[in-house]
Biotite code that builds the C-alpha atoms (Angstrom):
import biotite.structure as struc

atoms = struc.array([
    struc.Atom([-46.199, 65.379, 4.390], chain_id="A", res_id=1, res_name="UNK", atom_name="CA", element="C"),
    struc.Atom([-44.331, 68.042, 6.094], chain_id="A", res_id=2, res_name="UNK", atom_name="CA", element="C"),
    struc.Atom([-40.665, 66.513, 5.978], chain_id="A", res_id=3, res_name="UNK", atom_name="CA", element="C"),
    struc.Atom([-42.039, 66.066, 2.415], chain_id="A", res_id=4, res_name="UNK", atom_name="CA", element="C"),
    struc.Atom([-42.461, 69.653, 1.748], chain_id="A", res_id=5, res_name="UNK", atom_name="CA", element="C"),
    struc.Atom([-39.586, 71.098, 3.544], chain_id="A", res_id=6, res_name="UNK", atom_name="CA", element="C"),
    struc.Atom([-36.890, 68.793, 1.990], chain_id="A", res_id=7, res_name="UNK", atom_name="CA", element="C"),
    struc.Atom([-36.250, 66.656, 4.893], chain_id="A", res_id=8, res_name="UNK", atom_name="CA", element="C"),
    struc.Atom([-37.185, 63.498, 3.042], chain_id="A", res_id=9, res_name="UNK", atom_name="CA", element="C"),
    struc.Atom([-36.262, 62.796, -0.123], chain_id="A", res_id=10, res_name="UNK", atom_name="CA", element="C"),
    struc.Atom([-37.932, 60.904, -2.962], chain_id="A", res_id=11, res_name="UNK", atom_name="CA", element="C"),
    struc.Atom([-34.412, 60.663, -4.987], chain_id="A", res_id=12, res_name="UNK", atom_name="CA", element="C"),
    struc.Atom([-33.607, 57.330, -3.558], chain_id="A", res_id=13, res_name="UNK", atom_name="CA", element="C"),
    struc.Atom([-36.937, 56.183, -4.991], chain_id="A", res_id=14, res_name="UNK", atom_name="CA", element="C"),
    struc.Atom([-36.199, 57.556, -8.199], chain_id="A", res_id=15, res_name="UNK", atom_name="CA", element="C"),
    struc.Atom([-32.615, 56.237, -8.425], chain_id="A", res_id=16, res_name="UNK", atom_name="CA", element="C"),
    struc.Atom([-33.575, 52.642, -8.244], chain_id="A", res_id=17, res_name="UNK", atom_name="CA", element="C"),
    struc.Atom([-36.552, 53.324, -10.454], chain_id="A", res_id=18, res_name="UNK", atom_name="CA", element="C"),
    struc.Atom([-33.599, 55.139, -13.059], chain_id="A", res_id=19, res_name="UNK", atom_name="CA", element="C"),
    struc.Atom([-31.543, 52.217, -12.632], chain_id="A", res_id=20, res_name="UNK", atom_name="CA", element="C"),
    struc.Atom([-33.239, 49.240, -13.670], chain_id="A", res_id=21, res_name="UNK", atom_name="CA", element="C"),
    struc.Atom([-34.692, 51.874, -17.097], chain_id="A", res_id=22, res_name="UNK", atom_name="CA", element="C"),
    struc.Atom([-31.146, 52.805, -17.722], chain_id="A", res_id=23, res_name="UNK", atom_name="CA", element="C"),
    struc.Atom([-29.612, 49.062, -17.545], chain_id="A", res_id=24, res_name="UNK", atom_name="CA", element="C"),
    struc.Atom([-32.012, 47.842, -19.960], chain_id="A", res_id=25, res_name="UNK", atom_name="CA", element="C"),
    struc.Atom([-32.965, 51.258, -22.615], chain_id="A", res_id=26, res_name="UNK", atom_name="CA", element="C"),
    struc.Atom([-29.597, 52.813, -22.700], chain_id="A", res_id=27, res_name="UNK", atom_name="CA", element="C"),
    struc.Atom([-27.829, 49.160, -24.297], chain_id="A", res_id=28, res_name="UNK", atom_name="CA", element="C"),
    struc.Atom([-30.758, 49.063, -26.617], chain_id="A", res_id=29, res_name="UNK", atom_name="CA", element="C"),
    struc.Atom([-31.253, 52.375, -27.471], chain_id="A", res_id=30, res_name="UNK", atom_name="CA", element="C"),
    struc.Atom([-27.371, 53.136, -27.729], chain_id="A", res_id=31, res_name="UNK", atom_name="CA", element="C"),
    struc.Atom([-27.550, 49.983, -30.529], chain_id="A", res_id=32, res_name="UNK", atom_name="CA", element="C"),
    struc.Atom([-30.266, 51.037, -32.348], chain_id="A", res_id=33, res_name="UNK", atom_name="CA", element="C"),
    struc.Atom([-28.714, 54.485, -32.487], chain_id="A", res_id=34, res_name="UNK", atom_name="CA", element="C"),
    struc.Atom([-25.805, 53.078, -33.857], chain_id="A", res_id=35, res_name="UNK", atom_name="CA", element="C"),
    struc.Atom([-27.628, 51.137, -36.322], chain_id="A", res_id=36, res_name="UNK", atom_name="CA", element="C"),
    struc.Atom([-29.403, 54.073, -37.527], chain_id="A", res_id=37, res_name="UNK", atom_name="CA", element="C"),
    struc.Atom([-26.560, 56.221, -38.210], chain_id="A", res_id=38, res_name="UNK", atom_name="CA", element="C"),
    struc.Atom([-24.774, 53.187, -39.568], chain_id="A", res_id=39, res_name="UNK", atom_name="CA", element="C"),
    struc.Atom([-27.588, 52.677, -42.418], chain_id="A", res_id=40, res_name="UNK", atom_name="CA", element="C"),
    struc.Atom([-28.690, 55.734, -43.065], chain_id="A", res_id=41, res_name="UNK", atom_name="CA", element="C"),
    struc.Atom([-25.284, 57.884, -43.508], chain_id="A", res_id=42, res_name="UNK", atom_name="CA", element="C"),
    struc.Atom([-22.786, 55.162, -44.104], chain_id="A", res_id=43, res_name="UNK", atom_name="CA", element="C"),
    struc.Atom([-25.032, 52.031, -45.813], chain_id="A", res_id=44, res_name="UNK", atom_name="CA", element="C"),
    struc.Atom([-21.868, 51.441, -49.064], chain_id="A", res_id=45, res_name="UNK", atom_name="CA", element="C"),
    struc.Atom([-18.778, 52.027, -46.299], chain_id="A", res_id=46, res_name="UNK", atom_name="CA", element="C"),
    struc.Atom([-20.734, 49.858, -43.624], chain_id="A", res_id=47, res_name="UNK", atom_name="CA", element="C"),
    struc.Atom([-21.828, 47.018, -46.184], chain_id="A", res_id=48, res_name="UNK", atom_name="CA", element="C"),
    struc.Atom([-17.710, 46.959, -47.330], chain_id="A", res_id=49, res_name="UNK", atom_name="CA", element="C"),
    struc.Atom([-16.241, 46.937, -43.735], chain_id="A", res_id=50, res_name="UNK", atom_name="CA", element="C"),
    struc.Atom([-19.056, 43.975, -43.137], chain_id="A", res_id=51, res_name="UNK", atom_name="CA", element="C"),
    struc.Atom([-17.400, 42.032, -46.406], chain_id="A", res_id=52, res_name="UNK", atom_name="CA", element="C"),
    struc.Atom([-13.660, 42.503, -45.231], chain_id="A", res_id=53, res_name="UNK", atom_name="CA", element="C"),
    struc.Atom([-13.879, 41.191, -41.501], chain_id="A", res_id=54, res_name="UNK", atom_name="CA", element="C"),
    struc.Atom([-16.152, 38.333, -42.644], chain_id="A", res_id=55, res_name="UNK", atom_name="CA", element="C"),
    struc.Atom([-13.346, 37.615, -45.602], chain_id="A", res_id=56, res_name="UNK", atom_name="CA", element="C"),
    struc.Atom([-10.356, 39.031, -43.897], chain_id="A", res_id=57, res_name="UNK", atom_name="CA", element="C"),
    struc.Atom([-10.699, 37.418, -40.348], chain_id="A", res_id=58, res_name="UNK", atom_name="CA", element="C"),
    struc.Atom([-10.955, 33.991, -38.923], chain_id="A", res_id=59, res_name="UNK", atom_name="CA", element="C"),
    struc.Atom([-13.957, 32.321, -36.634], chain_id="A", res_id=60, res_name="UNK", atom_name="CA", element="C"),
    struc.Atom([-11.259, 32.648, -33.582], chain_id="A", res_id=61, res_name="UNK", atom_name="CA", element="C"),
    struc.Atom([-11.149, 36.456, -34.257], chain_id="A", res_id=62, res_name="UNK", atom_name="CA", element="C"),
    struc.Atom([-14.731, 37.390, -34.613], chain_id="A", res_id=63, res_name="UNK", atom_name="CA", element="C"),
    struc.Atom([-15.291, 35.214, -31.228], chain_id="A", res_id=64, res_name="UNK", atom_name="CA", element="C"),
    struc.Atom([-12.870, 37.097, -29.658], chain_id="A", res_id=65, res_name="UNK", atom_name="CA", element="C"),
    struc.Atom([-14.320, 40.481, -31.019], chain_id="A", res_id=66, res_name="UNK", atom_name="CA", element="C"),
    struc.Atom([-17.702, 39.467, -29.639], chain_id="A", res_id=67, res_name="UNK", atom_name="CA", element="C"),
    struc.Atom([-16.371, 38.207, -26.207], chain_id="A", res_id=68, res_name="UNK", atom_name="CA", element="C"),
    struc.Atom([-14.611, 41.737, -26.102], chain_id="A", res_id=69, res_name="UNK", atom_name="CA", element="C"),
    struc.Atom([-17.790, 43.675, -26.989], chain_id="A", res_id=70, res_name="UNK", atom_name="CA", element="C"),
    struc.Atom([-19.378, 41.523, -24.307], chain_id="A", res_id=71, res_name="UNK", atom_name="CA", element="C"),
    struc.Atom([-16.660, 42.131, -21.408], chain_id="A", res_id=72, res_name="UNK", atom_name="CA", element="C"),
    struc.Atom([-17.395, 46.276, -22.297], chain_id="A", res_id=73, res_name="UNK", atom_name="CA", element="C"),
    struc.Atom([-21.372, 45.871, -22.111], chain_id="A", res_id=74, res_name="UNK", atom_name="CA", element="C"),
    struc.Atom([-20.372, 44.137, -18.552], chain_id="A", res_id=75, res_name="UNK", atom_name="CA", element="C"),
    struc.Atom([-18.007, 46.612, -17.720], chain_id="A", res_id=76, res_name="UNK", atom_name="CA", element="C"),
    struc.Atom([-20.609, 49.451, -18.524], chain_id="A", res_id=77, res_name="UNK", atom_name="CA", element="C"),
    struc.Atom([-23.324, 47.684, -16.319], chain_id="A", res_id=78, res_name="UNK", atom_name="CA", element="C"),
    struc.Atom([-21.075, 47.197, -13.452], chain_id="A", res_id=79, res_name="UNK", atom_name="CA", element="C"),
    struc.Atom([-20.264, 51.250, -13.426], chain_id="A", res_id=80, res_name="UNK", atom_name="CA", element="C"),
    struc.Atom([-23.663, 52.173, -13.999], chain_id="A", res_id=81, res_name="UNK", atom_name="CA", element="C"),
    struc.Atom([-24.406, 50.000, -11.028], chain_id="A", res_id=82, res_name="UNK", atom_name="CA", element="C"),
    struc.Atom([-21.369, 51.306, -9.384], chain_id="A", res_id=83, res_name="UNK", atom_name="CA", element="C"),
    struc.Atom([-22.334, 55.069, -10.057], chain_id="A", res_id=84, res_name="UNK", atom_name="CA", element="C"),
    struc.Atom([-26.493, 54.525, -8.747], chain_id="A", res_id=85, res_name="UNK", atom_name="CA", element="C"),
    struc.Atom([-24.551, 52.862, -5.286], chain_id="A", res_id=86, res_name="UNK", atom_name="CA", element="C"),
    struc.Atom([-22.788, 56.044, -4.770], chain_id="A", res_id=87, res_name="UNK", atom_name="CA", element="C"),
    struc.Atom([-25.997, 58.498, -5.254], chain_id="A", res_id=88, res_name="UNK", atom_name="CA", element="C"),
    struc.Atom([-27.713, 55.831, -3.021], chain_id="A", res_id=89, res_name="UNK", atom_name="CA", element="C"),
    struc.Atom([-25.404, 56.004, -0.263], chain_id="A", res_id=90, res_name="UNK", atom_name="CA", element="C"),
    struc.Atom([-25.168, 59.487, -0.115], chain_id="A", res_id=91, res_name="UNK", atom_name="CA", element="C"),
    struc.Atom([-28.946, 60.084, 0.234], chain_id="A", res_id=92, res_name="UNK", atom_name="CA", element="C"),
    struc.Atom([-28.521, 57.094, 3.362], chain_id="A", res_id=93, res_name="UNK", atom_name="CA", element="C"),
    struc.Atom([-25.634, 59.441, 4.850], chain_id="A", res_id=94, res_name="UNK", atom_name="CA", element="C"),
    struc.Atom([-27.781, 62.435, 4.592], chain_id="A", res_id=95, res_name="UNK", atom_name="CA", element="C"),
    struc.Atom([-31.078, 60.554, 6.342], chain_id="A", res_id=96, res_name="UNK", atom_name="CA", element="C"),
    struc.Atom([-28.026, 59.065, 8.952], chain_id="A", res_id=97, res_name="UNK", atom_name="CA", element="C"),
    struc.Atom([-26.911, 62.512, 9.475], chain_id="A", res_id=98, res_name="UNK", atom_name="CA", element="C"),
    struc.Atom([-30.933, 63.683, 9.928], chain_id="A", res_id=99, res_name="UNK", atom_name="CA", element="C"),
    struc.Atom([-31.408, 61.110, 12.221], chain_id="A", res_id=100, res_name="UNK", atom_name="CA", element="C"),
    struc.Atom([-28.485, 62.255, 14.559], chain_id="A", res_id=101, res_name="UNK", atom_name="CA", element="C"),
    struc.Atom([-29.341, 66.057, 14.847], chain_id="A", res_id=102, res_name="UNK", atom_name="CA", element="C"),
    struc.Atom([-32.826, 65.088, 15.414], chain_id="A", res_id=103, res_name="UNK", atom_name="CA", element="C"),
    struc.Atom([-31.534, 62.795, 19.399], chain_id="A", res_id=104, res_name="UNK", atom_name="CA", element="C"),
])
């Protein structure tokens, strides 16, 4: 309880992990239903026209590729979030290393 109160453990590292696994799943699904919102509500005639063209203006082949490339971006933004949480992790690991070798 003492380390506790005078900083010398942290409870970030706990935290981290716990603001990882919210962040991977809310932030996809709250990012689309933001978009959606802002897409009906402000936009609904411009939205409902852009919808007509692709679907009469572009082939199967293109909207599969569209959706594999929207796909490849949600991966790429999982693997830096992941990538970024690592980072605060091992720096809180370095710090407890670092504790661990002033206290011999």
């Amino acid at each position: 309880m003492l380390d506790f109160l005078t900083f010398k453990t942290f409870i970030t590292p706990t935290l981290l992990i716990f603001s990882y696994y919210i962040g991977a799943i809310f932030i996809p699904l709250l990012s689309w239903y933001i978009a959606r919102f802002i897409k009906d509500t402000y936009f609904p005639h411009i939205s409902k026209h852009i919808n007509q063209t692709i679907h009469q203006q572009s082939s199967s082949k293109q909207r599969i590729l569209m959706i594999l490339f929207f796909m490849l971006c949600f991966f790429c933004m999982e693997v830096f979030w992941r990538i970024l949480f690592e980072f605060f992790i091992a720096y809180f690991d370095m710090h407890d290393a670092l504790l661990q070798l002033t206290n011999n």
